[in-house]
N, C-alpha and C positions, 0 to 999 in steps of 0.2 A: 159438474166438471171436477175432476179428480187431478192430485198432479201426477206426471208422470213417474212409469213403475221403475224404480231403479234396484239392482240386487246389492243387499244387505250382507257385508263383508264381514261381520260376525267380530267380536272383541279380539279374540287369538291372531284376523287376520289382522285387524288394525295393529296390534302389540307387533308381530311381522313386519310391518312396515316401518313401525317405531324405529323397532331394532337395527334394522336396514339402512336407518336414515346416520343412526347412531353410529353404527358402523363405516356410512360413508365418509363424513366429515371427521373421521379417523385417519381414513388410507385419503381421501384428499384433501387434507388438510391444507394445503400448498394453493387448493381451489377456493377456497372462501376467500369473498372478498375482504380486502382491509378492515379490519376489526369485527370480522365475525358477523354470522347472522345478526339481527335486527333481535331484541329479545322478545320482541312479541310474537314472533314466529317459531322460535323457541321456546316460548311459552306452550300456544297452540300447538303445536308437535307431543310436546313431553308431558303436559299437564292436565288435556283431557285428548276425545276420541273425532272431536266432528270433525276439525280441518279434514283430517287425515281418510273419515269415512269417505269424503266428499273427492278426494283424487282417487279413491279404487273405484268406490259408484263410477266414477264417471271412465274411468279406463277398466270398466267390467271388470274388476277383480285383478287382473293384470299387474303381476307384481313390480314386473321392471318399468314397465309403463309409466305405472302413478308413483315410482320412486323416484324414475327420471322429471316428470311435471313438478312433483313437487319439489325437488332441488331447483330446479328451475324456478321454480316461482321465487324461492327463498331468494336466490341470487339476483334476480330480477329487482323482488322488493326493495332488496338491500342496495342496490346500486342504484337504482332511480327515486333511491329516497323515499319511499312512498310513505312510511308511515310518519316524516315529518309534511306530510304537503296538510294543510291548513288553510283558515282564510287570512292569514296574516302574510301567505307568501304566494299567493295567486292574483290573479287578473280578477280582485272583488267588483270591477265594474262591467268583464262579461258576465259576473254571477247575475248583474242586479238588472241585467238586461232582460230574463227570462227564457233563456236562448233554450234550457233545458234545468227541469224541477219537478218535486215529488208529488205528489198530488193524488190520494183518496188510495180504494185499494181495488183491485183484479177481484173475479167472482171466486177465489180462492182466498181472498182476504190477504193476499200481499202488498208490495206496496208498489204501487204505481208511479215508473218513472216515468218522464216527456220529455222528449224533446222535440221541439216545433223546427223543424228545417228552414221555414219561410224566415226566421230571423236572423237566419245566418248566411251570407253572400261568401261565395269560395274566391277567398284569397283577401278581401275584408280584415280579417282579425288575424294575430298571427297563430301561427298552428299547432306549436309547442304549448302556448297559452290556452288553446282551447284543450289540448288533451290532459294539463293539469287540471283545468276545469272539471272533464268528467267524470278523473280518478278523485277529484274531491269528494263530487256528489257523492260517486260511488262508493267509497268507502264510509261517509260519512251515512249512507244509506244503511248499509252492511251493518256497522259497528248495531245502529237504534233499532235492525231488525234482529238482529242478535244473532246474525249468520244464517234466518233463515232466508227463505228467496225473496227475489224483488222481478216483476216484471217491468221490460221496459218499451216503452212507446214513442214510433218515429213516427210523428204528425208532419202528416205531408198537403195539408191542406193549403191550397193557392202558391202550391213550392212549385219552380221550376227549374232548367237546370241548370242555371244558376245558382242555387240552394243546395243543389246536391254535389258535397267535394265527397270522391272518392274515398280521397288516402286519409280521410278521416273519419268515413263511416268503416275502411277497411280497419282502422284503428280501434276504433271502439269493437268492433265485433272480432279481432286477431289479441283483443286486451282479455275479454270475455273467454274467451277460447282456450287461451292460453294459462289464465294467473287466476281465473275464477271460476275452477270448475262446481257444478251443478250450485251457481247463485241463481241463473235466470228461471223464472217459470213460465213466462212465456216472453216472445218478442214479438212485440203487433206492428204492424204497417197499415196505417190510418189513413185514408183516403187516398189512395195512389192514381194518380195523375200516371195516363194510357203513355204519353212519352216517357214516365220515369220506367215502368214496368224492367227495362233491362237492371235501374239497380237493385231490386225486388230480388232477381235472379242472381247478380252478384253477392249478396249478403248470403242467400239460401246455399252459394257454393262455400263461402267461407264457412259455413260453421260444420261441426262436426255434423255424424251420421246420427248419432242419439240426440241433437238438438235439432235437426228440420224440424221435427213434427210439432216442435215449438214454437215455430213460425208462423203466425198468422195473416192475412190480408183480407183487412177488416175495412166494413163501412156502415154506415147509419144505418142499416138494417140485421148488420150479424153484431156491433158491437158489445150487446145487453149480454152476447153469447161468454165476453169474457170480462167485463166491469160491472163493476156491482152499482145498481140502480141510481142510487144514491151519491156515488161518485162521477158521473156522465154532468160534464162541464156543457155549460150552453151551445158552443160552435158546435154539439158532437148529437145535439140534441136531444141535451139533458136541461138539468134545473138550477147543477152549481154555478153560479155565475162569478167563480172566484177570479180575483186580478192577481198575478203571481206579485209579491213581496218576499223578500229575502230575509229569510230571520235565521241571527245568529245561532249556531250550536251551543249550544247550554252545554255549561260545565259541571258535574252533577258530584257531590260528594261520595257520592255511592260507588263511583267508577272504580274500580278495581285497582290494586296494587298491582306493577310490576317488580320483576329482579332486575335490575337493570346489567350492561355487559356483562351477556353471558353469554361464552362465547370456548373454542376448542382452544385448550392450553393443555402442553403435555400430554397430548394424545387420551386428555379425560374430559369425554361432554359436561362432568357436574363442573367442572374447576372455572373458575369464577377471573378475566383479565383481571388484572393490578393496576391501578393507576397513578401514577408517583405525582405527588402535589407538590411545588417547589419551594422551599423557604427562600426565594428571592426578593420580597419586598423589602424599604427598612424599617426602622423602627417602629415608626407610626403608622404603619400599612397596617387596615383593620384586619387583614388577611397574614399578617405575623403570627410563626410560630418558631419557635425551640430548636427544632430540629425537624430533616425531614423524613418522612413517614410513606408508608405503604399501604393499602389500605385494601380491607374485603367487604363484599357486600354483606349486608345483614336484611334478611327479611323485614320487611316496614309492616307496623303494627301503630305507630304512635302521630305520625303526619301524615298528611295527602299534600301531595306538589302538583300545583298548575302553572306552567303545564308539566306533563309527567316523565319528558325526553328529554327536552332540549328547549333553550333559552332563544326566544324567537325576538335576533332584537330590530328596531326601526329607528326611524330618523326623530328627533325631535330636535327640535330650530337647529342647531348647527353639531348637535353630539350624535350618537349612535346609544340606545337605552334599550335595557331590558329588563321586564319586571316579572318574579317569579312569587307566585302567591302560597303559603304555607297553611295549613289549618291545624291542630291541633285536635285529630280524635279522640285523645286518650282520655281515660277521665280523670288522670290525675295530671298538675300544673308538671311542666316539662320546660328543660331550656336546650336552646337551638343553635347551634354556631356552622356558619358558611366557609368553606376553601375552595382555591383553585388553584388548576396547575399552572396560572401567569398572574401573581398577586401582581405585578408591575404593572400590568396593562388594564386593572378595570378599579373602578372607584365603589364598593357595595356599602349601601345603609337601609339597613341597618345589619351588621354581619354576625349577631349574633344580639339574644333577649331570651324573655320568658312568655309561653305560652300560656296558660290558664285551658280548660276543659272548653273545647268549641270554640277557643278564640283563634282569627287570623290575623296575618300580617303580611304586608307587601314588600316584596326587598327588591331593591331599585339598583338594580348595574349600570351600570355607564362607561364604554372606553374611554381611558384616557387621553389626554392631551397630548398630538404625535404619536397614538399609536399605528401602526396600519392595519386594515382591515381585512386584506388577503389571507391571514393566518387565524383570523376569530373561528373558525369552524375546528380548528386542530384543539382548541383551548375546552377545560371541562369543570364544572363545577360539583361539590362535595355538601349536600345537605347533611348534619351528623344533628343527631337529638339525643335525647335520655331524661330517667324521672329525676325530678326534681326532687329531692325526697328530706332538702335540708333546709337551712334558711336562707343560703345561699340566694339574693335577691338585688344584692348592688352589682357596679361593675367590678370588679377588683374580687369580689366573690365570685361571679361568674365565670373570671379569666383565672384565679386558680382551681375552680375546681375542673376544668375543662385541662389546666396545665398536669393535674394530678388523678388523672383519666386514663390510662392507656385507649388508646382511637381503634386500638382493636377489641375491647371488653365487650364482651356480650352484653353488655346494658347500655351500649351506642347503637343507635339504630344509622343507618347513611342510605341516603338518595341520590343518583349520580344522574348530570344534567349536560347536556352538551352543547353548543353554544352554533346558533343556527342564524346568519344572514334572510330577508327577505329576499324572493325571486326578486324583485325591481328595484331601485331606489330612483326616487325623481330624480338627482339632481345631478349634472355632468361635473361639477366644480372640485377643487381639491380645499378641504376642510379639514382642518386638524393633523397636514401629515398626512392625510388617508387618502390612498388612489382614487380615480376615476370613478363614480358611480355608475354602478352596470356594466361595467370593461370587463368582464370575464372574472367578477368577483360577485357573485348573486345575481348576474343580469335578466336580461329577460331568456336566454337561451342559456341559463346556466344545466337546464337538466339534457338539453342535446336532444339533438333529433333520431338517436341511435334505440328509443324506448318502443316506436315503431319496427324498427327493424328487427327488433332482437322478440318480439312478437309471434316473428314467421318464419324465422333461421331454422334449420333444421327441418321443414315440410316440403318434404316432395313434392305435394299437389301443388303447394302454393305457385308455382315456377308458371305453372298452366295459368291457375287463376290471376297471376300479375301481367301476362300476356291481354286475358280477356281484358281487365283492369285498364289496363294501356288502351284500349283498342277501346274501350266504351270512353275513357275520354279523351281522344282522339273523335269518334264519334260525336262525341257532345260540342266539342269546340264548333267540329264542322257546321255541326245542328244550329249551332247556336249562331252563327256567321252567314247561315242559309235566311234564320227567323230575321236576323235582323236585316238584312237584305231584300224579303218579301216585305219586310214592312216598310222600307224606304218605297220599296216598286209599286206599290200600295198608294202610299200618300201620292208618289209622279200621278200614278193614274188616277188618282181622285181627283186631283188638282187639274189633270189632261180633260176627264170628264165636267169638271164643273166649267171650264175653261169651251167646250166645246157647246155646252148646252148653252154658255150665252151668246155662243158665237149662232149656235139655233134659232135661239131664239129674236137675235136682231134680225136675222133676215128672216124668219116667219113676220116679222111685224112690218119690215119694210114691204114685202109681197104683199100683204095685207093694205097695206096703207098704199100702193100703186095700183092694186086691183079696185080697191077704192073710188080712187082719183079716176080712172080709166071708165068705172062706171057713171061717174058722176058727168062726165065730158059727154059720154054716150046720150044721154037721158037731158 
């Protein structure tokens, strides 16, 4: 089995595209969302060739095509947040269900995703929640396969239609479509049940014309044709007999550096947002300085930040805490000091120390007492480091030489962290001054249901296939109100039947017992 043939857009063409892209977020500059691409897509843009291979492959060369997708995707990512979605801001207990999980690899050696339909009932879970769900997996797949493909698997064994929601398989396959061209290597449909066959054909409409042939409809006797031997789970009629458990993403020192906002300023892609940090705390605010300051990224070379975006914080007993982990790569001892642009609003300790070669430390945020919490996401914090190269080792040594520092000297390295709410918070109460938990500040519908829609905007075809859409569940309801109806009509008659046979059977035995008597009078 080969993957499929896709043409090779050649370096010159990819730089083309580059350019093009550079060139847009020039003249529409008025179009990026607030505060600029995401920089990891800006990374992957400017810094190497696959994203970029991966929107011409898939729009055959087509210039304007894959300039338009992949603006679109950027704006997409950037607005539904994607590359903060985590397991600290999801629905961790649809993860731990198994509703859908990776598992062994394709006879191409990629990696094999599932999802079993049977565990999911339409209208059950909410649906915003399951679609963060499987941009989790999904990305979190993407990231450990390192952009190359992943096939993915609808197990539809003992599913009926019940099991099967639409607007959320048109979701997953219009996410696909649209923000991840050529990640799939194949898409299997595993066991398909004769009344599901119409979604078989819905999915096959949604995807483009270069992925039908990726489509499979597989069963225990073709399956070997695209999983490799050794990964064929028991029900499939294989030997793994694994039980899905949910293991955390490892956080791996190795992970890469980003440049953090970087974004169009002055009509120049290299030029780098400013961030103004505020000297409002007073005196004793660990986050006090001198005067206030401007500040540029500088390439990291000497920490790694977990996490490497944004400060993901949660509830603990009645505060709001966030804890961001530091490591010190360098190999000489370095010291570290923390700002932000709302020193009033958050308590950190420890805000500034000495690293040592490999050594880490945990610095623990906490809003303050009466803060509110609607405006934590506006709020950004300033990781700054540099070598230690003196004796400088107390505090009062630390605090001047950091005072006798310019914050712009190329021997300050900074990490810029943004300050990110959980989708959910349990608790409905007012605690600390801070509003409502879950009222339109991190709720469970804080990313909106607009993430589907803005999928299929702009597609022609789609208008037809959302008719069909309609009309198969309209169909299904029907189906499904027919099923339950024959099976009520079912038990009447069983019960009519068993009801009748004893009425049989008493007058078989009465005739019996008369013709009896009748002979016995005889004789």
């Amino acid at each position: 089995m080969t993957l499929p043939e896709t043409l090779n857009p050649g370096p010159e063409v990819v730089e083309t595209l580059r350019q093009r892209f550079k060139q847009k977020m020039e003249t529409d500059a008025a179009k990026i969302p607030a505060g600029g691409f995401h920089e990891n897509e800006i990374n992957k843009i400017f810094d190497n060739d696959i994203w970029l291979t991966k929107f011409l492959e898939n729009n055959e060369l087509d210039m304007k095509e894959s300039l338009k997708q992949l603006w679109d995707t950027c704006v997409w990512r950037k607005t539904e947040k994607i590359n903060e979605i985590c397991e600290e801001n999801i629905r961790i207990d649809y993860v731990h269900e198994g509703i859908m999980f990776p598992r062994g690899k394709d006879i191409d050696g990629k990696t094999l995703f599932i999802y079993r339909s049977r565990l999911y009932k339409r209208g059950s879970r909410n649906l915003n929640d399951m679609k963060r769900m499987f941009l989790y997996w999904l990305e979190r797949l993407i990231r450990e396969a390192n952009d190359d493909y992943i096939t993915i698997m609808f197990e539809l064994t003992d599913a009926g239609l019940g099991n099967v929601d639409m607007e959320y398989t048109k979701y997953i396959i219009g996410t696909l479509k649209n923000y991840y061209p050529l990640s799939l290597n194949y898409i299997l449909v595993y066991d398909l049940p004769w009344i599901l066959n119409a979604t078989f054909l819905i999915i096959k409409k949604l995807l483009p014309a270069n992925a039908v042939d990726r489509l499979k409809n597989i069963n225990n006797n073709t399956i070997r044709e695209y999983i490799q031997e050794d990964s064929l789970l028991v029900p499939w009629g294989g030997t793994d007999d694994y039980k899905f458990e949910f293991i955390s993403e490892q956080k791996s020192p190795e992970l890469p550096l980003v440049n953090n906002n970087f974004i169009l300023h002055n009509n120049n892609i290299n030029s780098i947002k400013k961030v103004h940090f505020a000297n409002l705390s007073p005196q004793d605010s660990p986050m006090n300085e001198s005067s206030n300051t401007n500040f540029e990224n500088v390439d990291g070379e000497m920490l790694r930040i977990f996490p490497q975006t944004s400060i993901q914080f949660t509830r603990s007993g009645s505060e709001l805490v966030g804890n961001v982990e530091i490591l010190n790569i360098n190999p000489e001892t370095v010291t570290y000091k923390i700002k932000t642009t709302a020193p009033d609003k958050f308590r950190v300790k420890p805000s500034s120390g000495v690293l040592s070669a490999g050594e880490t430390v945990t610095i623990n945020v906490v809003l303050q007492q009466g803060q509110q919490i609607n405006t934590i996401n506006r709020e950004k914090f300033l990781v700054m480091c540099m070598e230690l190269s003196n004796d400088a080792s107390n505090t009062h040594d630390l605090a001047e030489l950091w005072k006798n520092t310019p914050v712009n000297s190329s021997s300050v390295e900074q990490h810029r962290l943004k300050c990110a709410l959980p989708a959910t918070l349990d608790d409905g109460s007012m605690r600390n001054g801070m509003p409502t938990y879950g009222s339109g500040v991190g709720g469970g519908d804080m990313y909106g249901a607009g993430v589907g829609g803005a999928a299929f905007s702009g597609d022609k075809q789609f208008s037809h296939v959302q008719q069909v859409v309609s009309q198969l569940n309209d169909t299904t309801h029907r189906l499904e109100s027919q099923v339950k109806f024959n099976q009520t009509l079912q038990w009447i008659s069983l019960v009519l039947i068993l009801l009748l046979s004893i009425v049989i059977v008493y007058i078989l035995k009465a005739e019996i017992k008369n013709a009896t008597s009748e002979y016995c009078l005889k004789h």
